[in-house]
N, C-alpha and C positions, 0 to 999 in steps of 0.2 A: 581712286581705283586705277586712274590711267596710268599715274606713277609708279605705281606696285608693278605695273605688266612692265614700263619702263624699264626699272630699276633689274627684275627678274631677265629682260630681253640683254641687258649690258652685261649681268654676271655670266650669261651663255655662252656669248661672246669671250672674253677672258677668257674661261675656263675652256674654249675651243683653241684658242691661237696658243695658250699653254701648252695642251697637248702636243699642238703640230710641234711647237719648240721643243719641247720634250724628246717625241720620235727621231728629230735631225739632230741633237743632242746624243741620244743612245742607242743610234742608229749601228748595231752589229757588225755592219760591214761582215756579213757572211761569206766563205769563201765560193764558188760556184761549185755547181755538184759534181763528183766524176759520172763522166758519161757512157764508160764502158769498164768492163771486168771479165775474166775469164778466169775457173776455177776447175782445175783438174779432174780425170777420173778416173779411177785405177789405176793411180801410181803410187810410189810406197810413202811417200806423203801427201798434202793436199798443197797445190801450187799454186796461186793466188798473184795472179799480173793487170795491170789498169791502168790506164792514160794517167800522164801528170795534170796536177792541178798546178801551176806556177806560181799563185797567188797563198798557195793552201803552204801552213805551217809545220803540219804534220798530217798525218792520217791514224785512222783506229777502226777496227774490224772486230766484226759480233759475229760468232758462228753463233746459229741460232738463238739465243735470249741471251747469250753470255759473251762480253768483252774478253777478246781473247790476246789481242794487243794493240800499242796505243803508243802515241809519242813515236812511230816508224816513221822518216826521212826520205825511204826511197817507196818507189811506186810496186812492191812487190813483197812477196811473204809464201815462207815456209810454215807450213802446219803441221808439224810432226806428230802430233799429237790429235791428227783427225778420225772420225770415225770409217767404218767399214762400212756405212748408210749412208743413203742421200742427204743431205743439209745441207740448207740455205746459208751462205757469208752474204753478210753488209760490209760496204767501205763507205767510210764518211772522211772528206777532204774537213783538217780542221783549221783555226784561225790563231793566230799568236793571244789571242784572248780564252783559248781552248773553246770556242763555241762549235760545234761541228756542222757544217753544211744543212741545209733547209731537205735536200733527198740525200738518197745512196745510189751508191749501184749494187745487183746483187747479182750469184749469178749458186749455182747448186756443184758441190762434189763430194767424193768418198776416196777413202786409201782400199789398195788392194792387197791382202800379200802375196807378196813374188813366189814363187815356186820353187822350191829349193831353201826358202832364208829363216832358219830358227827364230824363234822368238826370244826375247829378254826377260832376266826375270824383273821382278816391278819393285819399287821400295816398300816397306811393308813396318808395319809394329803389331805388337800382341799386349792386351792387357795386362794388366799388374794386379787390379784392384776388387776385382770383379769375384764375389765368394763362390759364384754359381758355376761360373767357366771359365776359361778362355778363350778370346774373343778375337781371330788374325783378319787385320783390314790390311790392303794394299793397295796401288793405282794400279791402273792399264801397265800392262808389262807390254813390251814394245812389239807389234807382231802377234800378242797372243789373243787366241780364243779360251783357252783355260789354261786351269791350274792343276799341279801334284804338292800336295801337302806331305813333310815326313814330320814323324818328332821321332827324336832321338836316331834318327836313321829307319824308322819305320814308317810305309806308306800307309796313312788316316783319310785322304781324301783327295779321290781319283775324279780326275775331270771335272774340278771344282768348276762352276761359272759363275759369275759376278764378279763381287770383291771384297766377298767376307766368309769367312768359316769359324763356327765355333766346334773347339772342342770340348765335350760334354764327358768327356771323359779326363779331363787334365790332372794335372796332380798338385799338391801343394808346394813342391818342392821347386824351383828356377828350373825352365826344361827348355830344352832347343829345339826350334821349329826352322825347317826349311822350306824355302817355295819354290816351285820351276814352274816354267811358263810354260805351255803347250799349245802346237797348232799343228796344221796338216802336215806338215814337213816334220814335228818330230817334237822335241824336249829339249827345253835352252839346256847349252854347256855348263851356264854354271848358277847358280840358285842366292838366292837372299837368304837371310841369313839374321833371325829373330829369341831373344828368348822372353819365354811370356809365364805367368804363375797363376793358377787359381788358387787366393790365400785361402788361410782359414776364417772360419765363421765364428771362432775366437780359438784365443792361444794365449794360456799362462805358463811362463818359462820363469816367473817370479824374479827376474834379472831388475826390471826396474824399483821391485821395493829394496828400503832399506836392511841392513841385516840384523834383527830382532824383531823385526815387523809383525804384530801380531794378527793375524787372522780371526776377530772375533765371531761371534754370530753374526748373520748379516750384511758381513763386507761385499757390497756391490765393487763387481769390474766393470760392468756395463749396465746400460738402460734397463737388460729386462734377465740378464745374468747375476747370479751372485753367491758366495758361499757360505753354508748352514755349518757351524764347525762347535765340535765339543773337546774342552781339554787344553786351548790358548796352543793351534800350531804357528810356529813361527819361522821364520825366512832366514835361511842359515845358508853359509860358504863354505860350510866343511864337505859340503857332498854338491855336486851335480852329476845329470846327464849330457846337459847342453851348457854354455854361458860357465856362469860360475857362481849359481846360488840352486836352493831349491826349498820345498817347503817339509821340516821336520816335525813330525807328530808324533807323539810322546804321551799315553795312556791317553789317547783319544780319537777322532772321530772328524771325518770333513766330508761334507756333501756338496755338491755343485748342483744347483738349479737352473734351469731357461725355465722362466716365468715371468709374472707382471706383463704380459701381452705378448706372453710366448714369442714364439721362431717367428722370422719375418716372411718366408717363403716357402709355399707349400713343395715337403719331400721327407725326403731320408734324410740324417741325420748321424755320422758316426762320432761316437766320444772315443777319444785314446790318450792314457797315461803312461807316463816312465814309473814304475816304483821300486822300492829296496827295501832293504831289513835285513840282519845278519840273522836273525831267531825269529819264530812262531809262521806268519804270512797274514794274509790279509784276503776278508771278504771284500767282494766286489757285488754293491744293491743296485742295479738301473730301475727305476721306477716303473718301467714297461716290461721288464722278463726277471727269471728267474734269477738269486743269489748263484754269484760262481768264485770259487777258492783259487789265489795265488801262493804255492809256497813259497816261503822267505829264501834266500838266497843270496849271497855276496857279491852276482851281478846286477846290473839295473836291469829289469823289465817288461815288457810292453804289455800294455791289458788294451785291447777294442771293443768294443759295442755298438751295434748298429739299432737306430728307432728303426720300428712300422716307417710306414706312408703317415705322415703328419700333414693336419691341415694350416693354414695359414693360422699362425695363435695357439698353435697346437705348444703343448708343455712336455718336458723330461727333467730329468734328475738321476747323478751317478752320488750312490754313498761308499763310501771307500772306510773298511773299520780294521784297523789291524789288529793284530792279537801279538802276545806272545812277548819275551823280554827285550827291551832297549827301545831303542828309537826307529820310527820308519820315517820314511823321503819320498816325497814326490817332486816330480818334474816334467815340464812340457804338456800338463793337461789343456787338452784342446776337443775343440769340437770342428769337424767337416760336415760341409752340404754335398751329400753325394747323389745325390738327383732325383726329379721327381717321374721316373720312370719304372 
């Protein structure tokens, strides 16, 4: 037994003097901490000055929880990008090993604006992708408290604040959006400059089938879309509206469905087609209102229908029946999400 405690009292030993060799082995060599800092307050950026560390490698500054620069050289720093609130900066003196200092120094400021100095307008993008809207995010524009949104040269959103605006009203088509920045003094000179689209919630232009492509019963385009068709219409080049194909139907019959777990988003819902025919016209069936008559005509054109209020899963269907001699054409059958307002 006296061994046992022996043997236990020697590996303690070891594995102590290990240690100590260990810590003077990887021993940091931290650099010493700055001991002083001064950070501005109400000027038009945030100004940032602190005793050198001589020993220290670099330095690196956190306005509050966020790294804001790092690898600096000299004992100073511009914040252009500060806020108009009080916050806390840390400097950490760091080590050619990048280990940063054991403390910081901190010290609290905010930017002012000057009186008289416009604001900038801020970078900005607009979705693309989005069925529902479009969606304008931007940064801090330089100076500003808010924003003036145009599209197309029209003003949509006056005294925007934060940094997003959706419009709820976009269109499907590529639209231009402009930003200016605004603050007490006025409205930047000159604005950014975005363009942003809310697509459709589907669009057959028939451009990518082949030309003969038959349309049977049942042709899915999508997960929960697809076409109920009587008569074999098929994908021709002799005619479009858009591109250079479209689809011709010939003593028959094509209905489009949203089914199999219906619309993904509760609202409205508009369908609109391109059609033709030189003789008779064509009924128009939407599954939720009444039959309505196009006559035939030498030009393409446009039929709309708008759903109710649909719930999320909620279903529709356009039957499209022409009548009358020769061939009809469609193209650019689509469907819009136009809101659930």
């Amino acid at each position: 037994m006296k061994s046992k405690y022996i043997i236990v009292a020697i590996l303690t030993a070891l594995i102590y003097t290990s240690c100590k060799k260990d810590n003077k082995e990887y021993d940091l060599d931290l650099p010493p901490d700055i001991t002083s800092l001064s950070v501005s307050k109400g000027d038009t950026s945030v100004f940032l000055k602190w005793n050198a560390v001589p020993t220290a490698h670099s330095y690196l500054i956190v306005r509050g929880r966020k790294v804001i620069a790092e690898n600096l050289k000299e004992p100073q720093y511009e914040d252009a990008l500060g806020p108009d609130t009080l916050v806390e900066y840390r400097v950490y003196a760091v080590n050619k090993d990048n280990w940063r200092s054991y403390n910081y120094a901190s010290d609290s400021g905010f930017v002012a604006i000057p009186k008289g100095v416009l604001p900038r307008p801020p970078l900005a993008e607009a979705s693309t992708e989005d069925y529902k809207y479009c969606t304008l995010t931007w940064s801090n524009g330089r100076f500003a408290t808010a924003y003036n949104i145009f599209k197309n040269g029209v003003l949509i959103g006056d005294n925007v604040q934060g940094n997003t605006f959706i419009d709820k009203k976009a269109s499907t088509s590529l639209t231009e959006y402009r930003i200016y920045a605004v603050n007490h003094s006025g409205v930047s000179l000159t604005y950014t400059k975005v363009m942003g689209v809310k697509p459709y919630y589907y669009q057959a232009t028939f451009d990518s089938d082949e030309v003969g492509f038959e349309y049977i019963p049942w042709t899915f385009r999508a997960k929960n879309i697809a076409y109920y068709t009587e008569g074999g219409p098929t994908v021709t080049n002799t005619e479009s509206y858009a591109g250079g194909k479209s689809l011709k139907v010939t003593n028959g019959k094509i209905q489009l469905l949203c089914d199999w777990g219906g619309v993904t988003e509760k609202g409205r819902y508009k369908i609109s087609v391109m059609v033709k025919k030189a003789q008779g016209g064509f009924w128009m069936v939407p599954s939720f209102s009444g039959a309505q008559h196009i006559s035939a005509g030498s030009e393409w054109t446009k039929f709309e229908v708008e759903t109710p209020l649909l719930n999320k899963g909620g279903t529709f269907s356009l039957k499209i029946e022409p009548y009358g001699n020769g061939s009809a054409f469609i193209d650019n059958w689509s469907i819009e999400y136009v809101g659930s307002e």
